[in-house]
FIKOLTOR-925497 format. One record per atom (N, C-alpha, C): x, y, z; residue in one letter. Coordinates in steps of 0.2 Angstrom, whole numbers, plus 5000, padded with zeros to 4 digits. Example, Ala and Ser with C-alpha at 12.3 -4.5 7.8 and 13.67 -1.06 7.14 Angstrom:
! FIKOLTOR-925497
506649725039a506249785039a506649845039a506449895035s506849955036s506450005039s
This chain:
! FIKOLTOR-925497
532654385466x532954415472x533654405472x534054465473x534754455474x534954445481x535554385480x535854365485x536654405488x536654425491x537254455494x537754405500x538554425495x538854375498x539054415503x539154375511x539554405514x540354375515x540654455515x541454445514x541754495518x542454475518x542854535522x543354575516x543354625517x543654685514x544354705517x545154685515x545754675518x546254705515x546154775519x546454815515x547454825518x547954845512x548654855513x548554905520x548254945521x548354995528x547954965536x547954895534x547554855541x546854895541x546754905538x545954935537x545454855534x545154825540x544654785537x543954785539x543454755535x542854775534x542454715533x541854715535x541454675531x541054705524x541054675521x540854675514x540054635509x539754655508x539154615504x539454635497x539354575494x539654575485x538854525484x538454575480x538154555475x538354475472x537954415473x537954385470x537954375460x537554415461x537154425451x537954455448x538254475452x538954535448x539654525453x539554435454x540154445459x540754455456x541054435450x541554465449x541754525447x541154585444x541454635444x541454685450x540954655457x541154695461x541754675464x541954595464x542654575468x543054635464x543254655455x543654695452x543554755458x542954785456x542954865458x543154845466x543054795469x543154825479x543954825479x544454765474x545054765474x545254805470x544954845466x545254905462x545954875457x545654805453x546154785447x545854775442x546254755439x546054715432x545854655432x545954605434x546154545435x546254505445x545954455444x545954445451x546054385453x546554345456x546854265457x546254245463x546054185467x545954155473x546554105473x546754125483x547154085485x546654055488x546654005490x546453945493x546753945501x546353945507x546353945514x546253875519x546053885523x546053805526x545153855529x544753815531x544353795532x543653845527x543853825520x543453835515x543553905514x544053935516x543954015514x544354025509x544254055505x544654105499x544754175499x545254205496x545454265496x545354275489x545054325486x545254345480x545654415480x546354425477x546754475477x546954475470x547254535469x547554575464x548154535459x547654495455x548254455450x548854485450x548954545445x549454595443x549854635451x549554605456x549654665462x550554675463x550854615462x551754625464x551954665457x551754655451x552154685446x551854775446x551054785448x550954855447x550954895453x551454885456x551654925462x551154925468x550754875469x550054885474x550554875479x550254905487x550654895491x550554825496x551154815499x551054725502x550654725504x550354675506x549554685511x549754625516x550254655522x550454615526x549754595531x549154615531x548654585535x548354505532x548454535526x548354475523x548454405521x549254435520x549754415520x549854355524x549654395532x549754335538x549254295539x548654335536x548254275537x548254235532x548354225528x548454175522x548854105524x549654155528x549954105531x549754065537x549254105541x549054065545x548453995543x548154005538x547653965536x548053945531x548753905531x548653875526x549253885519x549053955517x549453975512x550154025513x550653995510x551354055510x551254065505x550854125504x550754185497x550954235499x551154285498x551254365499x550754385494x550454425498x549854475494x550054555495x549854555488x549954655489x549354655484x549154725488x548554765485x547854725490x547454755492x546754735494x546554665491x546354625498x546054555497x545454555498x544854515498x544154505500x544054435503x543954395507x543854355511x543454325508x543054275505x542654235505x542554155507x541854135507x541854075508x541754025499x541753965499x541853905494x541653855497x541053835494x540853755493x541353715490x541253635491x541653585488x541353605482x541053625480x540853645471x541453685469x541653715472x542153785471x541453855470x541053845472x540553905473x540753965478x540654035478x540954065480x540154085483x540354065491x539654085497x539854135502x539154165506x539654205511x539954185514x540454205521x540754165525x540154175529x540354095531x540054095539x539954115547x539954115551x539854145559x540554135558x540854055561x541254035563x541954035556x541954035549x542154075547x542454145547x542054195549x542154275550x542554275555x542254235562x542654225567x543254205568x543354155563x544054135563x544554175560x544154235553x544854295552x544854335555x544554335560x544454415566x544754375572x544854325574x545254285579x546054295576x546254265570x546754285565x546954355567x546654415565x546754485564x546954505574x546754465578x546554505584x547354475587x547654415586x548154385589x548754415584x549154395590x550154405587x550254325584x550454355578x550854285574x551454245579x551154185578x551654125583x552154115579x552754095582x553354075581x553354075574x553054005573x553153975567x552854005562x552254045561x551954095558x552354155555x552954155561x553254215559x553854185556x554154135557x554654125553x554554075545x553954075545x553654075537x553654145535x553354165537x553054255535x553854275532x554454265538x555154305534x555154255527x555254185527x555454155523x555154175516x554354185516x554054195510x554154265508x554354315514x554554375512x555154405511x555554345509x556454365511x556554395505x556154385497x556454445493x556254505494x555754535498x555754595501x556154615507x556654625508x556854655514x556854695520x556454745516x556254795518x555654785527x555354705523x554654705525x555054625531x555354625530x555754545534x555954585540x556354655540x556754675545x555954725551x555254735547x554854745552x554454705556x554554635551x554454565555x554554545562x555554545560x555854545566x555754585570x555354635571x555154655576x554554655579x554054615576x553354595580x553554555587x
């Protein structure tokens, strides 16, 4: 019997989704839903991981400011470009689906305006980009 993870699908256009990734072939469907070569996990605050686009800043993928904030909100100051996929991690580092209160927590995330401090990480971790600092400053 095949088990199906569930995830979230975060895309650079705010386009998100729920996603089922095949247990038996999780990582060539994490490749094919992120459309790379290669794929890093960031590490989240309550057991959630991202897997995104290793290579995303160097081959032109575009920012994935949805991402982005949720990363910083859970935890991590990473800038992600290209498509991420949310999942959830046992202390094994096993990669399980999210759970209720999981799922809930990125869609609580996605549904609110970045707080203060949120957003004045977001410029700092985005200050080599410019372009993306000055549409910050206007959330």
């Amino acid at each position: 019997m095949t088990t199906s993870i569930r995830s979230v699908k975060i895309n650079p256009t705010e386009t998100i989704s729920v996603l089922d990734v095949n247990e038996d072939s999780i990582g060539a469907d994490i490749i094919a839903a992120i459309g790379c070569r290669m794929f890093d996990v960031v590490g989240l605050e309550d057991d959630i991981d991202l897997f995104v686009d290793d290579e995303g800043l160097i081959n032109g993928s575009t920012l994935n400011l949805p991402a982005t904030v949720l990363a910083h909100r859970l935890g991590s100051r990473t800038v992600i470009f290209g498509t991420a996929i949310a999942v959830s991690v046992t202390g094994d580092g096993e990669t399980v689906g999210l759970s209720d209160a999981q799922l809930a927590r990125i869609q609580e995330s996605f549904a609110q305006k970045p707080d203060a401090g949120t957003v004045d990480a977001l410029v700092e971790s985005l200050s080599p980009f410019p372009t993306v600092v000055s549409m910050l400053r206007n959330i």
